[in-house]
Steps between C-alpha positions, in 0.01 A plus 500: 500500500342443134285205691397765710372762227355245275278376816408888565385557123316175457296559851442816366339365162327237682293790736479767184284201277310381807376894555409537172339126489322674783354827312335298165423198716127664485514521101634143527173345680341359243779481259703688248265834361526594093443823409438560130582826260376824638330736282693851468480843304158490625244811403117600547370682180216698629116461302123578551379272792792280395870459482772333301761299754835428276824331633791337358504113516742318660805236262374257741357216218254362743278723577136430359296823620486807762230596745422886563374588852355778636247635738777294733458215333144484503469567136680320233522472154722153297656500199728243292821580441587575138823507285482858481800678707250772638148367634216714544140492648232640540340585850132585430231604771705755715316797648712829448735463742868464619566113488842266598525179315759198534606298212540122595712241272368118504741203358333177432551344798303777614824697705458888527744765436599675863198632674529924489736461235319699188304746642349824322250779581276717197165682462150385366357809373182600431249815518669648795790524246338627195290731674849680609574525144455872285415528185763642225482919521347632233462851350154546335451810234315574224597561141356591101634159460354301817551395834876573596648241774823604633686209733764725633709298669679132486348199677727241443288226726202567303442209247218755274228726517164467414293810392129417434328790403144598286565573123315750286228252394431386819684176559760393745838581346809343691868535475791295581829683589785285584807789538656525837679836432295842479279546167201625355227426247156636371210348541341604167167316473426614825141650581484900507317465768750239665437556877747212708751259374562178675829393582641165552850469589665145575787395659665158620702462836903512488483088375159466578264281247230684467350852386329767730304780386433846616216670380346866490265720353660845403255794425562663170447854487441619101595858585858356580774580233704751310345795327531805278332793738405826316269712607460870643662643821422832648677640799291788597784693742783455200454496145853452468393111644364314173435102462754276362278358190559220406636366783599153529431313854354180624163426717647271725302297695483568903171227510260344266343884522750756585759600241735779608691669163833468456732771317722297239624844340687622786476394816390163464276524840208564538480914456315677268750662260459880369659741279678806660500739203555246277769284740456159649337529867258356737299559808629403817316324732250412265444182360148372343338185621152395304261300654231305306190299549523118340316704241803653395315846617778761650324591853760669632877688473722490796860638539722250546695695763217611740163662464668745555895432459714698747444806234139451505465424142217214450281358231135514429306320222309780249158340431428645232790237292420163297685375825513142362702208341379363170676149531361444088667831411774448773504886599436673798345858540528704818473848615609629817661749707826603755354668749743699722412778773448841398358402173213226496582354170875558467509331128250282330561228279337314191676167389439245277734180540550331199615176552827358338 
């Protein structure tokens, strides 16, 4: 009986080795194949019209260089192997694209590591890229001291900011800011007359290797800022309505020639605030929008709410005001009116905006 079960299992070795004989026989043809160290850990570090392949070498002591492919093989680039652990290249001349590129290991006798073995896929990146980029936000306003820039909020990807802007004697001032969290600064050499800043913000890739750049113009409007308003209010249907002088509020800029004024007093919107025998107060509906010529010329009043509002209050400019910024002097005169039905001129105003 044991004859019989060793003759079973050895007949049964015997046709196990000849099948499997059988399945590398066609790896066998023209003799044992060597396969040396393949490369692992492998990454693509993204660049302009370029890209950074990096992999992990192999223990394997015989290997003497690696061969990148790509473009299926069509394209290639060599390098020696070195002692370092990580090797890096550098894969110059690649359109912006999406590219796939296989890392090949050579030993002297000129074996290669498993075909489709290290395999890894990253970007070329180029204009299409930067143009997708945006410039840092920035807050533009004017100031007794200068040019007020106000980055309100955190960028963490952006490397810095550029700022190149004219100064008062006519030069090309420029600054550097390198802060990734919400700030501000002055620009105090600025020109008074300082119409556009230019902004350059830059920013490299998650692990890319090199720097992009965004780039605008922003359009400075003087008349921006916080003031001091006094002035003279008359509401002709309520003498019990008087103006809030001084009033403190801010000309915020809408565009580089509409400012609407904001109430910083009470509301802190943009309403015009009154007295109501002698108690905080302000018209509803009405809010005052200036627009200007690049002149810094008032041309017109608007309400902010409708011309009319749902009350029917709007705003007309009086022509017979200064009606104009003096960016030297940094103060603004303007006279106007609320008109409302039932009385043509509701209330008039005359302010003068001192800046802060």
């Amino acid at each position: 009986m044991k004859n019989i079960i060793y003759a079973l299992l050895l007949t049964a070795g015997l046709q196990a080795c000849t099948k499997m004989d059988h399945e590398y026989m066609p790896y066998l043809t023209n003799g044992e194949i060597f396969y040396t160290g393949v490369p692992t850990n492998l990454a693509v570090h993204s660049g302009r019209g370029r890209v950074e392949v990096q992999f992990t070498r192999s223990k394997d002591p015989n290997i003497t260089r690696f061969v990148v492919y790509w473009n299926n093989r069509e394209k290639h680039l060599e390098l020696p192997v070195t002692n370092e652990v990580i090797q890096k290249v550098i894969v110059p001349g690649l359109p912006e694209g999406e590219y796939t590129f296989e890392i090949v290991a050579y030993d002297k006798a000129g074996n290669a590591s498993t075909p489709g073995s290290a395999i890894v896929s990253g970007s070329s990146l180029g204009q299409l890229y930067e143009n997708n980029l945006q410039a840092r936000r920035v807050n533009v306003t004017n100031s007794q001291s200068g040019i007020l820039l106000d980055f309100p909020a955190v960028d963490t990807l952006c490397k810095y900011t550029t700022v190149g802007y004219t100064t008062a004697t006519g030069t090309t001032g420029s600054m550097k800011y390198l802060a990734a969290m919400a700030f501000a600064d002055t620009l105090k050499n600025a020109s008074p007359v300082l119409s556009s800043i230019q902004l350059t913000t830059a920013y490299i890739p998650v692990a890319g290797i090199d720097t992009f750049y965004a780039q605008q113009t922003v359009a400075v409007n003087l008349a921006a800022g916080a003031y001091t308003c006094t002035g003279q209010m008359t509401d002709n249907t309520n003498a019990a309505l008087t103006g809030p002088y001084p009033w403190n509020v801010t000309l915020r800029q809408v565009t580089a020639t509409q400012l609407e004024l904001v109430d910083n007093d009470q509301t802190n919107d943009v309403y015009h605030k009154i007295l109501n025998n002698g108690g905080n107060s302000y018209y509803g509906s009405f809010g005052v929008v200036l627009n200007l010529d690049n002149n810094y010329h008032v041309i017109s009043v608007i309400n902010k709410y409708g011309q009319p509002s749902s009350n029917g209050r709007s705003a007309e400019l009086d022509p017979s005001g200064v009606n104009k910024f003096d960016p030297v002097t940094r103060t603004l005169k303007v006279k106007y009116w609320m008109n409302q039905p039932g009385s043509t001129h509701r209330t008039s105003f005359d302010e003068t905006f001192t800046m802060k």
